[in-house]
PDB file of N, CA, C and O in Angstrom:
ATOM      1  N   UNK A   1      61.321  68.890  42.961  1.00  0.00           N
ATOM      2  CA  UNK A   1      61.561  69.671  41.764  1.00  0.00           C
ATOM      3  C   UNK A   1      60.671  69.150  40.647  1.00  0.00           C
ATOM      4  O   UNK A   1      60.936  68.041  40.183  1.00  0.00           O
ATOM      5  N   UNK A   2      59.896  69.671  40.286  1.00  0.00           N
ATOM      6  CA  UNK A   2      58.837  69.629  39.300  1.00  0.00           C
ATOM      7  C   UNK A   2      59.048  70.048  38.053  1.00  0.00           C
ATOM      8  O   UNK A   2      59.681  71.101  37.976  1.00  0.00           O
ATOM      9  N   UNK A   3      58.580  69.350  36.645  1.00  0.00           N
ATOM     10  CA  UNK A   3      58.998  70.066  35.378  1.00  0.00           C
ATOM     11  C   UNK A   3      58.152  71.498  35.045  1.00  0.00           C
ATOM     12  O   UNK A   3      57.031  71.968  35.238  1.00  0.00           O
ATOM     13  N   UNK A   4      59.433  71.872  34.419  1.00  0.00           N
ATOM     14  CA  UNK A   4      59.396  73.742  34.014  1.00  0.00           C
ATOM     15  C   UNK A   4      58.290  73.388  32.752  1.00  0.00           C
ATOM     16  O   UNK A   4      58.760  72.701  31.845  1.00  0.00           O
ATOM     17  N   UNK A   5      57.094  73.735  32.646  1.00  0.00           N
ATOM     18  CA  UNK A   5      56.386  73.896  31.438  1.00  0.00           C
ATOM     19  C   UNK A   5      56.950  75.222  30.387  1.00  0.00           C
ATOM     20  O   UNK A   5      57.089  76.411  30.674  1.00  0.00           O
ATOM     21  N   UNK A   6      57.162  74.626  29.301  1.00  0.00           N
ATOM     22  CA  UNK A   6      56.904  75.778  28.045  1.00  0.00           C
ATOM     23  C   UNK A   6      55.933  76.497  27.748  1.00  0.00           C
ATOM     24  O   UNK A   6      55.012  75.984  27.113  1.00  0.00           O
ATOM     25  N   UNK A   7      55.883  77.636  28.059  1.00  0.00           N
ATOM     26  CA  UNK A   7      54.332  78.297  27.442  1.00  0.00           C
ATOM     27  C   UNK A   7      55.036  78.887  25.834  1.00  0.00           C
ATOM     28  O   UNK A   7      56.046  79.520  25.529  1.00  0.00           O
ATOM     29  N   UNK A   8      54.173  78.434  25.266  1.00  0.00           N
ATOM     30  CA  UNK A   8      54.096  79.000  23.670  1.00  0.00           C
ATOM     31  C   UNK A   8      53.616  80.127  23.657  1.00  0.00           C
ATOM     32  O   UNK A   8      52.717  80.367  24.463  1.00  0.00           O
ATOM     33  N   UNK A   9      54.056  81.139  22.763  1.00  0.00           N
ATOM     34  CA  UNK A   9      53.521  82.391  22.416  1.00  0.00           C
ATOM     35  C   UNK A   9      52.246  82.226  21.184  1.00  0.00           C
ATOM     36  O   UNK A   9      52.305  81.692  20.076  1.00  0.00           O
ATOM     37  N   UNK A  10      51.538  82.655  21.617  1.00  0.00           N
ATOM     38  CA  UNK A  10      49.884  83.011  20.498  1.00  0.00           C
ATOM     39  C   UNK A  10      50.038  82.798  19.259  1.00  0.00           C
ATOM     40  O   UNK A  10      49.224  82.259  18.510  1.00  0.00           O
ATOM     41  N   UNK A  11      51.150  83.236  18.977  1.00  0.00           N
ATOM     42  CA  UNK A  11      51.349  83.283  17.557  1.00  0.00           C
ATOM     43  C   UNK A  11      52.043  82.106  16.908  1.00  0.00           C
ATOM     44  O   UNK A  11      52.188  81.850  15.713  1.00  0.00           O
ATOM     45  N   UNK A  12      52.487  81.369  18.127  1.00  0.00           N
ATOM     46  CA  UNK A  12      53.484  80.007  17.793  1.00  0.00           C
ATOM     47  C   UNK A  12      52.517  79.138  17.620  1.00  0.00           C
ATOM     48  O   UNK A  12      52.550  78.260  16.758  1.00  0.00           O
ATOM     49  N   UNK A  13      51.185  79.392  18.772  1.00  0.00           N
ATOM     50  CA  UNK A  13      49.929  78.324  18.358  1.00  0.00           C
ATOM     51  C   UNK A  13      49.430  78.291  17.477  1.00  0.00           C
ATOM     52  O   UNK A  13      49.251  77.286  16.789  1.00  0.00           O
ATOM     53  N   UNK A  14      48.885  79.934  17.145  1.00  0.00           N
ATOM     54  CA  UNK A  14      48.271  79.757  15.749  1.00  0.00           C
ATOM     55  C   UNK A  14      49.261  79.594  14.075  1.00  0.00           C
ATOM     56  O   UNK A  14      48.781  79.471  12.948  1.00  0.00           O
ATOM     57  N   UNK A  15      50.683  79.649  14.465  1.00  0.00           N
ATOM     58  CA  UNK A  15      51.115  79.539  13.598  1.00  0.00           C
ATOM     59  C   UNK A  15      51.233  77.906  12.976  1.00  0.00           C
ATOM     60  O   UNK A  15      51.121  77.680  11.771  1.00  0.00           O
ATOM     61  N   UNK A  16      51.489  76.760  14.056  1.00  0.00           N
ATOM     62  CA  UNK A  16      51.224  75.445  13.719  1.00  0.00           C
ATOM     63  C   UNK A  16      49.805  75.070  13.401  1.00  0.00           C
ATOM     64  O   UNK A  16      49.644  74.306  12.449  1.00  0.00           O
ATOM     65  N   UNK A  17      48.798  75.480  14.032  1.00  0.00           N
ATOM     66  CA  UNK A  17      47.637  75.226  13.661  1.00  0.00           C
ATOM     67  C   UNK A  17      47.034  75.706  12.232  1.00  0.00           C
ATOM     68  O   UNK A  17      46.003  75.214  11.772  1.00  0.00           O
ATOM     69  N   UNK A  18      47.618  76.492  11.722  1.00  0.00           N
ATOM     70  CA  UNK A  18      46.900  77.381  10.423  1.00  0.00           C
ATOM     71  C   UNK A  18      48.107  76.612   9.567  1.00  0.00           C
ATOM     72  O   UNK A  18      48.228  77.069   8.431  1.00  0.00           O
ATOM     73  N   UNK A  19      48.881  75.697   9.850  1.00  0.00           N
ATOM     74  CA  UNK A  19      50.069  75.139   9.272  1.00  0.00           C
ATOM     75  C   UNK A  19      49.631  73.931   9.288  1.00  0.00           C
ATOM     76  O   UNK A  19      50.175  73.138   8.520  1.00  0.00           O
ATOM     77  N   UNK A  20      48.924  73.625   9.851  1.00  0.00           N
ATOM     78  CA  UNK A  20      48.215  71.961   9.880  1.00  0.00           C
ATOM     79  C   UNK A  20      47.076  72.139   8.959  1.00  0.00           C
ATOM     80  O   UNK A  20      46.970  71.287   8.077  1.00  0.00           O
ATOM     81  N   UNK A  21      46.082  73.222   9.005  1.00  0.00           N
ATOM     82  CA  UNK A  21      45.200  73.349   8.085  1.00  0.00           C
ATOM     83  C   UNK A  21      45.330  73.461   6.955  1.00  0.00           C
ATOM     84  O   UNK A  21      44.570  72.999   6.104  1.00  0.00           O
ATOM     85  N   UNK A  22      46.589  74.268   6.714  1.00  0.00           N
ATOM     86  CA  UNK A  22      47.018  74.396   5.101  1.00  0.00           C
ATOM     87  C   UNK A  22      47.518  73.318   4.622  1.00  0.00           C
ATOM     88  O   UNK A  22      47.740  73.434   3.416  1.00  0.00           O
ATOM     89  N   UNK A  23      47.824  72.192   5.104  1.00  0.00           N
ATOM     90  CA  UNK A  23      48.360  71.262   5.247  1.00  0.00           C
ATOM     91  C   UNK A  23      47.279  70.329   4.555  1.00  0.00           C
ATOM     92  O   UNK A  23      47.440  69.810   3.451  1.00  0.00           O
ATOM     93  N   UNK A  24      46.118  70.182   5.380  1.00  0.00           N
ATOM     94  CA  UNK A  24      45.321  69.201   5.402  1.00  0.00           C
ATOM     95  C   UNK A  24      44.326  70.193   4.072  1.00  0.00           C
ATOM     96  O   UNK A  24      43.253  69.656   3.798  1.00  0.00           O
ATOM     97  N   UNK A  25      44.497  70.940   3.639  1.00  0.00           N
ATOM     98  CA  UNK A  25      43.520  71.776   2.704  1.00  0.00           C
ATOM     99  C   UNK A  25      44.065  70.889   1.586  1.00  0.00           C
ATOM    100  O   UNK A  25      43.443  70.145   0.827  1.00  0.00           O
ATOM    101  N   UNK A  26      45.297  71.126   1.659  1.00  0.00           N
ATOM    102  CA  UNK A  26      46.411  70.952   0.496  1.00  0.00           C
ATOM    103  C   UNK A  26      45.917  69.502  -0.439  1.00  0.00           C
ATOM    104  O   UNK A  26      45.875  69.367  -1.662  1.00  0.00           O
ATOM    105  N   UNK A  27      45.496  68.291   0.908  1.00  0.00           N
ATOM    106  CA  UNK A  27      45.885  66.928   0.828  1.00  0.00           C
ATOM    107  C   UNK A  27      44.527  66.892  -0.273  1.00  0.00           C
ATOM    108  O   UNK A  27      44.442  66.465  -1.424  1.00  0.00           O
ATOM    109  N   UNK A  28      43.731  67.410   0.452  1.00  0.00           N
ATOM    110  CA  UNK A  28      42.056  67.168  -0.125  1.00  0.00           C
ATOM    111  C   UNK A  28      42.098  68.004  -1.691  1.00  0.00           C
ATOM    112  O   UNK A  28      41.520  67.307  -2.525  1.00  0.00           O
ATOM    113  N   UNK A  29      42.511  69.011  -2.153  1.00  0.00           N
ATOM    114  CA  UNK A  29      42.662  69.421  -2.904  1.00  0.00           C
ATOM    115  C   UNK A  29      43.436  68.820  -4.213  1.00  0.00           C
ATOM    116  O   UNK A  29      43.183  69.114  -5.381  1.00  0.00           O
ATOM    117  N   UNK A  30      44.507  67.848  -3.720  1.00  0.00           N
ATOM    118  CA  UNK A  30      44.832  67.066  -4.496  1.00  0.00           C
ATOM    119  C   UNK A  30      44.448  65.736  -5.029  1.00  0.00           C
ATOM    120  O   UNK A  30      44.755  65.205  -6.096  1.00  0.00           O
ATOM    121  N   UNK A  31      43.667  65.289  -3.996  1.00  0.00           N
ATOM    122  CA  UNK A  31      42.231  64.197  -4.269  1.00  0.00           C
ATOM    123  C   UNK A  31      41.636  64.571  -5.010  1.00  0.00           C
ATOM    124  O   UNK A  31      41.573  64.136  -6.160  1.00  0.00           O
ATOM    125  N   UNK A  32      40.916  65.664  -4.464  1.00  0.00           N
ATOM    126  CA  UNK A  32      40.029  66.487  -6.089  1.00  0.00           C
ATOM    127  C   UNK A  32      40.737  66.515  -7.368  1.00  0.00           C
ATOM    128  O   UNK A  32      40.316  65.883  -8.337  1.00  0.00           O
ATOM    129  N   UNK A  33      41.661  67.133  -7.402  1.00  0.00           N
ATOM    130  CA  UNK A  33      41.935  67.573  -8.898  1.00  0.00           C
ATOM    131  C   UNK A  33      43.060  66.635  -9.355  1.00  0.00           C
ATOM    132  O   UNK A  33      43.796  66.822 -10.325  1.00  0.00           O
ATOM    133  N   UNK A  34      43.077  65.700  -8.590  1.00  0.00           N
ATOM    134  CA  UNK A  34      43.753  64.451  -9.174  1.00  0.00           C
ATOM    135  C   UNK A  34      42.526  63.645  -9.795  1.00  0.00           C
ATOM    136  O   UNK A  34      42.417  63.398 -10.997  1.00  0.00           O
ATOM    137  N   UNK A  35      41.456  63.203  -8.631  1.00  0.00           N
ATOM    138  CA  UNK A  35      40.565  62.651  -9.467  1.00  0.00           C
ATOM    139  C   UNK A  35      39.663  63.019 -10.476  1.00  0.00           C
ATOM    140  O   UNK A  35      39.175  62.230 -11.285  1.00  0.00           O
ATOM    141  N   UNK A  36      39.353  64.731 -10.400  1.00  0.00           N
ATOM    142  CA  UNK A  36      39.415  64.999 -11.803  1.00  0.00           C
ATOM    143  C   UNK A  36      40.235  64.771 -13.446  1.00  0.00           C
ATOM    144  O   UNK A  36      39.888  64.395 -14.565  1.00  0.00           O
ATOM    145  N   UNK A  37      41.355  65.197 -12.856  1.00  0.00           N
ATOM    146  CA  UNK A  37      41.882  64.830 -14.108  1.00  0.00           C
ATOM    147  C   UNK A  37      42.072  62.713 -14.429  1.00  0.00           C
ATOM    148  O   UNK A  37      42.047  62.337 -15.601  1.00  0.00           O
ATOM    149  N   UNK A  38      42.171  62.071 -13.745  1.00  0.00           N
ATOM    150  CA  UNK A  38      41.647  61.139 -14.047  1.00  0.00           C
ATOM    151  C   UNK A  38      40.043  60.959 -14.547  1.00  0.00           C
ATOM    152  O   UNK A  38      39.866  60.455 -15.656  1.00  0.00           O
ATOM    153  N   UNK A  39      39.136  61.271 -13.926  1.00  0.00           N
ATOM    154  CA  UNK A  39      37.788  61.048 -14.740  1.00  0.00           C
ATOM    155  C   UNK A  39      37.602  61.765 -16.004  1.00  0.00           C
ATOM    156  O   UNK A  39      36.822  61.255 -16.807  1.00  0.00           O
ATOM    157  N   UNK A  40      38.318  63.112 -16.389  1.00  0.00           N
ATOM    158  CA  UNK A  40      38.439  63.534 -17.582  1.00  0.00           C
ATOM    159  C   UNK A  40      39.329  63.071 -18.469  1.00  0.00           C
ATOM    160  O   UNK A  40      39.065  63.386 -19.630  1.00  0.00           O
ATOM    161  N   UNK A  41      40.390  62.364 -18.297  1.00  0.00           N
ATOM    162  CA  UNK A  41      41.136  61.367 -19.213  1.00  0.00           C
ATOM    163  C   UNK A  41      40.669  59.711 -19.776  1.00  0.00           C
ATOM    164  O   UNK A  41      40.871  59.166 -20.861  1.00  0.00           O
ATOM    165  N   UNK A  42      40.115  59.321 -18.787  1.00  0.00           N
ATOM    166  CA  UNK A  42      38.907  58.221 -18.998  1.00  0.00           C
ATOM    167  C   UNK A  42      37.620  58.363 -19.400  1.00  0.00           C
ATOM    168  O   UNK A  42      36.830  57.445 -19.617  1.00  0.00           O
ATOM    169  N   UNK A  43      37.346  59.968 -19.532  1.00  0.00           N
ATOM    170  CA  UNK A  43      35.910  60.356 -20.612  1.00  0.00           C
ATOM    171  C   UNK A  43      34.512  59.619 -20.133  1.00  0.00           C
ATOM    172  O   UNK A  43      33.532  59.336 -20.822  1.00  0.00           O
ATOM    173  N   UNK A  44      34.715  59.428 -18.896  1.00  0.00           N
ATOM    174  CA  UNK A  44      33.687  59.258 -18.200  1.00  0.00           C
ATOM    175  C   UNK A  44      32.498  59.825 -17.310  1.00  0.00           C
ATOM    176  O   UNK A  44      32.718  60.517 -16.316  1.00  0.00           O
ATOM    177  N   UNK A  45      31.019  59.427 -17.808  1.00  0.00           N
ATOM    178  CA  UNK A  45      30.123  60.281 -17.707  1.00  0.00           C
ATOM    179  C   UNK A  45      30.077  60.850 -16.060  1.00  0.00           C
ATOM    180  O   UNK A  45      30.159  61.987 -15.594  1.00  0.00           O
ATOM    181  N   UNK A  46      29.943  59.789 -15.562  1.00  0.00           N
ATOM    182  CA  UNK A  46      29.963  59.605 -14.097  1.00  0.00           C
ATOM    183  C   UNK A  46      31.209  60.425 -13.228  1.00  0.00           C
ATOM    184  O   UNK A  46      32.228  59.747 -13.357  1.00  0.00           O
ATOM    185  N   UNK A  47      31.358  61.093 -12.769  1.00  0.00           N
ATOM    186  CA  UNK A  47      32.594  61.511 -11.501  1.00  0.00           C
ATOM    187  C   UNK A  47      33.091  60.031 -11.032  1.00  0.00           C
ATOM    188  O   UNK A  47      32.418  60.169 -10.010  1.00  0.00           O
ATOM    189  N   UNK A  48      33.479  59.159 -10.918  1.00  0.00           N
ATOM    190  CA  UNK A  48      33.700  58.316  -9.875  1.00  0.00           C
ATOM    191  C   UNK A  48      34.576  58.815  -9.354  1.00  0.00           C
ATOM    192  O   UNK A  48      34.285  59.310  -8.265  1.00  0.00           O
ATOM    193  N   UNK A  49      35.926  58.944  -9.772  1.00  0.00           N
ATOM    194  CA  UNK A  49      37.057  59.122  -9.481  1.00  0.00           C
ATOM    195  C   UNK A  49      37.166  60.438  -8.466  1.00  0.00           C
ATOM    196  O   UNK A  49      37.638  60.375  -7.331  1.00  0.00           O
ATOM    197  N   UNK A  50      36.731  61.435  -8.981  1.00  0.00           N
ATOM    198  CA  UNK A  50      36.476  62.499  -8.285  1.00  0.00           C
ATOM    199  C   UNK A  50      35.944  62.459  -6.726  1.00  0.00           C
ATOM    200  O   UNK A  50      36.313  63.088  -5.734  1.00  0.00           O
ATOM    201  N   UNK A  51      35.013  61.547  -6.901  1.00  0.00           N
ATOM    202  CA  UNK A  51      33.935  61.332  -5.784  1.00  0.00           C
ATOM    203  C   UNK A  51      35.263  60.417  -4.968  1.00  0.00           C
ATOM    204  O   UNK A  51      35.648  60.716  -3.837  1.00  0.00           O
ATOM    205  N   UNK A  52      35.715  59.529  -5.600  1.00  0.00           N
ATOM    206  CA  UNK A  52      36.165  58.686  -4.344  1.00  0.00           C
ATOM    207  C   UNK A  52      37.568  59.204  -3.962  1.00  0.00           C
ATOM    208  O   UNK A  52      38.019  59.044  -2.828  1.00  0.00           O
ATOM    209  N   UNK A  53      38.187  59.781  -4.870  1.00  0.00           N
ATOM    210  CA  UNK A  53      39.645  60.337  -4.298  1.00  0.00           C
ATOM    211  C   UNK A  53      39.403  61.987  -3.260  1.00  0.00           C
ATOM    212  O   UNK A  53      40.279  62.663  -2.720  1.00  0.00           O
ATOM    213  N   UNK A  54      38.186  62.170  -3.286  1.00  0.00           N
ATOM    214  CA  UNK A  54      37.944  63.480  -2.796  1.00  0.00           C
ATOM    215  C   UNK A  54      37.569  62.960  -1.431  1.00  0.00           C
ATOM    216  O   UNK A  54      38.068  63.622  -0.522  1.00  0.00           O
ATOM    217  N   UNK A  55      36.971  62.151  -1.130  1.00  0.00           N
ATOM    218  CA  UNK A  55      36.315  60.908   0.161  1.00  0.00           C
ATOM    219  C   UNK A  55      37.841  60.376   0.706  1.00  0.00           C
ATOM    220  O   UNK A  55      38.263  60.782   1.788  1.00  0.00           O
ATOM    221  N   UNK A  56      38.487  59.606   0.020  1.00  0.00           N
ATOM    222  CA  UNK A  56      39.717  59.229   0.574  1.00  0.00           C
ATOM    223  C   UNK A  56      40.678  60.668   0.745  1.00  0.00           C
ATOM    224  O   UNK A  56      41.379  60.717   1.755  1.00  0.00           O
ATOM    225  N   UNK A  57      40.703  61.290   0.231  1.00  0.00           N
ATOM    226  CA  UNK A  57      41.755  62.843   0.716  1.00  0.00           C
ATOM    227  C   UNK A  57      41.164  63.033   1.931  1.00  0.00           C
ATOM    228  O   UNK A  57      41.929  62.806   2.868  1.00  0.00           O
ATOM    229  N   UNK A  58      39.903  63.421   2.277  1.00  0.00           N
ATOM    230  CA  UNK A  58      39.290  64.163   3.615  1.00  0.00           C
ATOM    231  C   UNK A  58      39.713  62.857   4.348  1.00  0.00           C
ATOM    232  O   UNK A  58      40.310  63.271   5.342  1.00  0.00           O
ATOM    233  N   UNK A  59      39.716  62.032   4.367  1.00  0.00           N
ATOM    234  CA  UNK A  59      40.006  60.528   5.656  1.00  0.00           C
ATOM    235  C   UNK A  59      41.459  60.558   5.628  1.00  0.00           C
ATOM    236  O   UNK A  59      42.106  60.364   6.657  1.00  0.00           O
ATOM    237  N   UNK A  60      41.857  60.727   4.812  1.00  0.00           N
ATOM    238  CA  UNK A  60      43.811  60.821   4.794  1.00  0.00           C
ATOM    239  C   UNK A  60      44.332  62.179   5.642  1.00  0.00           C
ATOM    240  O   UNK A  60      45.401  62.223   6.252  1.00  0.00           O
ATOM    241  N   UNK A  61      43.415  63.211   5.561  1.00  0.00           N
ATOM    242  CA  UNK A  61      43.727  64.618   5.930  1.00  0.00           C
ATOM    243  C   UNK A  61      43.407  64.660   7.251  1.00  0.00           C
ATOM    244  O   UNK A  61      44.003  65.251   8.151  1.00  0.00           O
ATOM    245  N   UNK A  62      42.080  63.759   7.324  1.00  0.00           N
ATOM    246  CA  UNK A  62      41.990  63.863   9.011  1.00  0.00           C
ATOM    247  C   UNK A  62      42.313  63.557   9.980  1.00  0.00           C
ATOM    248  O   UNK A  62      42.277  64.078  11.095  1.00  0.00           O
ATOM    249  N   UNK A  63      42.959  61.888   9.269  1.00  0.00           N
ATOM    250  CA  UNK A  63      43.650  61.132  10.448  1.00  0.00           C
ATOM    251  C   UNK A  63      45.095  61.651  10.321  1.00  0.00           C
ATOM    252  O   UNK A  63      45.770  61.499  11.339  1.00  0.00           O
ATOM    253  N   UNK A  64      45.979  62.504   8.784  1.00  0.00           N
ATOM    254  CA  UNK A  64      47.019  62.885   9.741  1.00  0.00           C
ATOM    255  C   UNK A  64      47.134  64.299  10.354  1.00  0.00           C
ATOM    256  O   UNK A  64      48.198  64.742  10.788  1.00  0.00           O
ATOM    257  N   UNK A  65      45.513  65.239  10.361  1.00  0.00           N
ATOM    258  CA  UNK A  65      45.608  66.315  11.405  1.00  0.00           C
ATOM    259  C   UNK A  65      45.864  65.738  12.705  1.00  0.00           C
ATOM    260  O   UNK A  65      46.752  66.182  13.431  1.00  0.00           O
ATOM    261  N   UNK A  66      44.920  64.500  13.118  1.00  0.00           N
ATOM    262  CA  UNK A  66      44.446  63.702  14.125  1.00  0.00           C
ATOM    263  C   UNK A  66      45.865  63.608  14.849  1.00  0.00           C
ATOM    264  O   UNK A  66      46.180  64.256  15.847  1.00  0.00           O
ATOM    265  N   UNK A  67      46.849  62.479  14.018  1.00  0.00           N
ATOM    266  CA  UNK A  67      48.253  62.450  14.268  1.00  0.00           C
ATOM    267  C   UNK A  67      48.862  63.540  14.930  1.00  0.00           C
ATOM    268  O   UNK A  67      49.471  63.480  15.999  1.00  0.00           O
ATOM    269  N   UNK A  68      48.626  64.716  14.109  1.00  0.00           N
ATOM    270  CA  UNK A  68      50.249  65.911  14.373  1.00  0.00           C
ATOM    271  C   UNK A  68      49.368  66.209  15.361  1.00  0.00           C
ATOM    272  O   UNK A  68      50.090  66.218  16.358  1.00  0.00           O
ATOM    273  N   UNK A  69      47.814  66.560  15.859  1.00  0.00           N
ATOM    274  CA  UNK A  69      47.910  67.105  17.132  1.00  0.00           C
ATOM    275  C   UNK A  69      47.998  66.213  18.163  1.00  0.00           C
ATOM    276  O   UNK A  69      48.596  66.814  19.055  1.00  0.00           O
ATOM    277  N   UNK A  70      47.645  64.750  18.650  1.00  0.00           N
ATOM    278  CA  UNK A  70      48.331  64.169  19.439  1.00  0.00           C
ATOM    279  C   UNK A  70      49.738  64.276  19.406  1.00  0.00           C
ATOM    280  O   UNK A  70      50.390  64.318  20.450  1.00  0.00           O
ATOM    281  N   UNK A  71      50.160  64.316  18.492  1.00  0.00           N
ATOM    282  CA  UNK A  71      52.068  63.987  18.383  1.00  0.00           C
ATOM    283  C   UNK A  71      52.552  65.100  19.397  1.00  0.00           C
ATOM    284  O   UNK A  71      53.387  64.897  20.278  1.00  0.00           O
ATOM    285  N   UNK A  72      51.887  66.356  19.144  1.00  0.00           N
ATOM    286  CA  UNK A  72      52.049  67.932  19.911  1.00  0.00           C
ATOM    287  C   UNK A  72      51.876  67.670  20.896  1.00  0.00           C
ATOM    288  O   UNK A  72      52.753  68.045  21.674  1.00  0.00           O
ATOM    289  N   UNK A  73      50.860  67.001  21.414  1.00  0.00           N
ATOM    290  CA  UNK A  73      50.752  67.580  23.144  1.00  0.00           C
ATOM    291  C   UNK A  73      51.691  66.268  24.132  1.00  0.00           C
ATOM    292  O   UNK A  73      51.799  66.375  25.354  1.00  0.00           O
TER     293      UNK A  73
END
């Protein structure tokens, strides 16, 4: 007796997947306009803040897409 696989319906796939993306859009988006509004409250010529919280969002976003789809299968 062998295990019964689940097949997911199309729409169940793309519904977690477009749910992980909005997800991970979300994270990076708040890097940005977090580190904007920090570099515009510190009146600084330079982006730093921008630049590096926008760099750390995409590495935060990827390793926990990375996560939820191992966690899935």
């Amino acid at each position: 007796m062998g295990k019964k696989e689940k097949k997911d319906s199309p729409l169940k796939f793309y519904a977690r997947y477009s749910s992980l993306a909005m997800q991970m859009v979300v994270i990076i988006l708040a890097g940005a306009f977090g580190g904007k509004a920090l570099d515009e409250w510190l009146e600084w010529g330079f982006p730093v803040f921008t630049l590096a919280l926008t760099i750390l969002a995409v590495v935060v976003a990827i390793v926990y897409g990375m996560r939820e789809i191992f966690r899935q299968k």
